[in-house]
C-alpha angles and dihedrals in degrees: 000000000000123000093257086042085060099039099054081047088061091043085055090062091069089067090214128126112247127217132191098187084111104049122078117286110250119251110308116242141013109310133206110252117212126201115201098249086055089051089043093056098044090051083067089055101040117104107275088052088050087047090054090049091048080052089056090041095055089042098057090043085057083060082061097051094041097052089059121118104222104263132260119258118223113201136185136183137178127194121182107214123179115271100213099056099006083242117141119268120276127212110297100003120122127245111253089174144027129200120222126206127180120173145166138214128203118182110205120212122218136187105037095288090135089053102038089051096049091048096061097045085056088049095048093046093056093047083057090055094043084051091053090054083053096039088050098042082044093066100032071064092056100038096050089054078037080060100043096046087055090046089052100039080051094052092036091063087043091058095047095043082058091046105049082041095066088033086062089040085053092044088046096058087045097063091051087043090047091050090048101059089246095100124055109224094243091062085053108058089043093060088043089048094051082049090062094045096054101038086054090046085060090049090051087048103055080050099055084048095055091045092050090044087048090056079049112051087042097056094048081057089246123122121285089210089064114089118245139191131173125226112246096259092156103169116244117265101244136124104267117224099271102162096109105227090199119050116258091250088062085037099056088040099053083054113113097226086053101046093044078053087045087050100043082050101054084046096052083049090059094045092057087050083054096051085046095050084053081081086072110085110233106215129209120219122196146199133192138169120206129195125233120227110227097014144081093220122105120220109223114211125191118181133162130204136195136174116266102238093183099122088017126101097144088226091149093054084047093042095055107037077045084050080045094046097058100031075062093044084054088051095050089055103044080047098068090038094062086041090060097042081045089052104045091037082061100046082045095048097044096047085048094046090050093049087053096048087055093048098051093035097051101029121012100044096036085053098043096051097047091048086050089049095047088057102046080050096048092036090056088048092051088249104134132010127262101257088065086056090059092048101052085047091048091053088039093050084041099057104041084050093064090031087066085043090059101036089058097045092049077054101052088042093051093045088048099049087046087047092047103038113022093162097049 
């Protein structure tokens, strides 16, 4: 029997007819149901999923540029000479000749600088798909706490609608009692004022859902003016699989967040070999052809142009993508640090949260309701005053109320360690 199945057994025990027509209405309106695999999908579509594809997109469109030679320079010229002395022309005389000129202009690369800088655009491009697999898996993680704080905001106010409920019924029998001289007055304002309370503990509750339905439904990217409910996928209550069937060093490495570090890493070592390879002078070889007035003959120029290094060791390009190659090697490494404290304060918080769940479960909530139950019992019989009866509904409400807490974070612990570590 479930825990609201047990509590409205315990309301039964009062005898008296129960009425909602004081308490708030429900949410108005057919509403969208999401299972948490559902949740868990759309969290892989919603924007900053999309932000971190256009980042992929852009990264592998920079491979395309990189591996790209320097392009070659046409050039053409024309010069009028006079025909008669081959002088240039004065004010006011007419051209007789005229001088061509075509020429191109390759500039070679050497070094490596093509390759290095390609290889680092690849590397980079695939950093940026390895951080799409994080970026997606980071907010199937929010989305699935994002779930279970809906489910238990939902059961929550389920629990408190049953509960002020019984505490009206209860109001309700007071006033005939009262009136009948079987009831101080006293006894009877305490039990009126428990039925405001917790009628005004149930209207707190359907806000809270809304609101947490609200941080849902945005986050999904849906609208936060459509009504949303989640279907009840508690996880089963059951030890996960944590001997680890690959070592923790094959296990953080496999990780997305440290491969995307591995990756940045390797690029920021191809772009030092880059800076390096500037040391190697790129020349430029040319070829014209001239025409020659007068003549049919053409004049063949070949030249050839390269930077003077003489002053130039490009120490300042080396010093800083070195300064960037470590500063990537320090992130790779933290990288794999925080992997492995992820990864035991996981396997910590969902073996805590378990032991938690079974304890409320087994012990604290089976206890609760049948000490509720005994006192609304012993309270109907005249047995024990009504002070006792309070008492017994405030622990009740109390404890189902932490047991939902626990329950939902044992579930939020279980999907994480199954999201983060499927093959484990």
């Amino acid at each position: 029997m479930s825990i609201r199945q047990l509590l409205l057994s315990a309301v039964c025990l009062t005898n008296f007819g129960l009425s909602a027509q004081t308490l708030p209405p429900a949410e108005p309106g057919k509403a969208s149901i999401l299972t948490l695999g559902q949740t868990l999908e759309a969290a892989k579509l919603n924007g900053a999923a999309k932000l971190s594809q256009q980042d992929l997109a852009a990264a592998r469109s920079d491979v395309l540029t990189a591996d790209r030679a320097p392009l070659p320079t046409f050039s053409a010229k024309a010069s009028a000479s006079d025909a008669g002395n081959g002088t240039a022309l004065t004010a006011g005389s007419a051209p007789r000749k005229t001088d061509k000129s075509w020429g191109l202009d390759w500039t070679f690369e050497r070094g490596g600088k093509r390759s290095h800088r390609t290889e680092a655009a690849q590397l980079i491009a695939q950093a940026a798909e390895a951080e799409l697999t994080e970026t997606q898996l980071q907010q199937q993680l929010l989305a699935k706490d994002l779930f279970f704080d809906v489910l238990t905001a939902q059961e929550k106010t389920q629990h408190l609608k049953a509960i002020a409920l019984a505490a009206e019924a209860t109001a309700s029998t007071a006033k005939v009692r009262h009136q009948a001289g079987d009831l101080s007055a006293q006894d009877m304002m305490r039990v009126e004022i428990e039925s405001e309370r917790a009628a005004a503990d149930y209207r707190k509750s359907l806000l809270e859902e809304k609101r947490a339905s609200h941080v849902l439904a945005q986050t999904l990217g849906m609208s936060a003016a459509q009504a949303l409910t989640v279907k009840s996928d508690w996880p089963h209550l059951s030890n996960l699989p944590l001997e680890q069937t690959q070592s923790l060093d094959d296990w953080t490495a496999s990780r997305s967040d440290v491969k995307a570090a591995l990756l940045r890493m390797q690029a920021s070592q191809a772009l030092l070999e880059n800076a390096k390879a500037l040391g190697k002078i790129d020349p430029t070889i040319g070829l014209s052809i001239d025409s020659n007035p007068g003549t049919t003959k053409r004049l063949t120029e070949l030249r050839v142009q390269f930077p003077l290094q003489a002053s130039s060791t490009y120490d300042g390009e080396i010093g800083r993508a070195t300064a960037q190659y470590f500063q990537a090697q320090t992130q790779w490494e933290q990288a794999k640090l925080n992997a492995q404290s992820d990864w035991q304060t996981m396997r910590e918080a969902h073996a805590a949260s378990m032991t938690r769940q079974k304890i409320y479960a087994q012990e604290i909530v089976p206890r609760a309701q049948k000490v509720s139950a005994q006192a609304e019992m012993a309270y109907a019989k005249g047995a024990i005053p009504l002070v006792d009866l309070l008492d017994a509904r405030r622990t009740l409400k109390t404890s189902l109320i932490e047991a939902l807490d626990v329950q939902a974070e044992h579930a939020k612990t279980s999907i994480a360690l199954q999201l983060r570590a499927p093959k484990l």
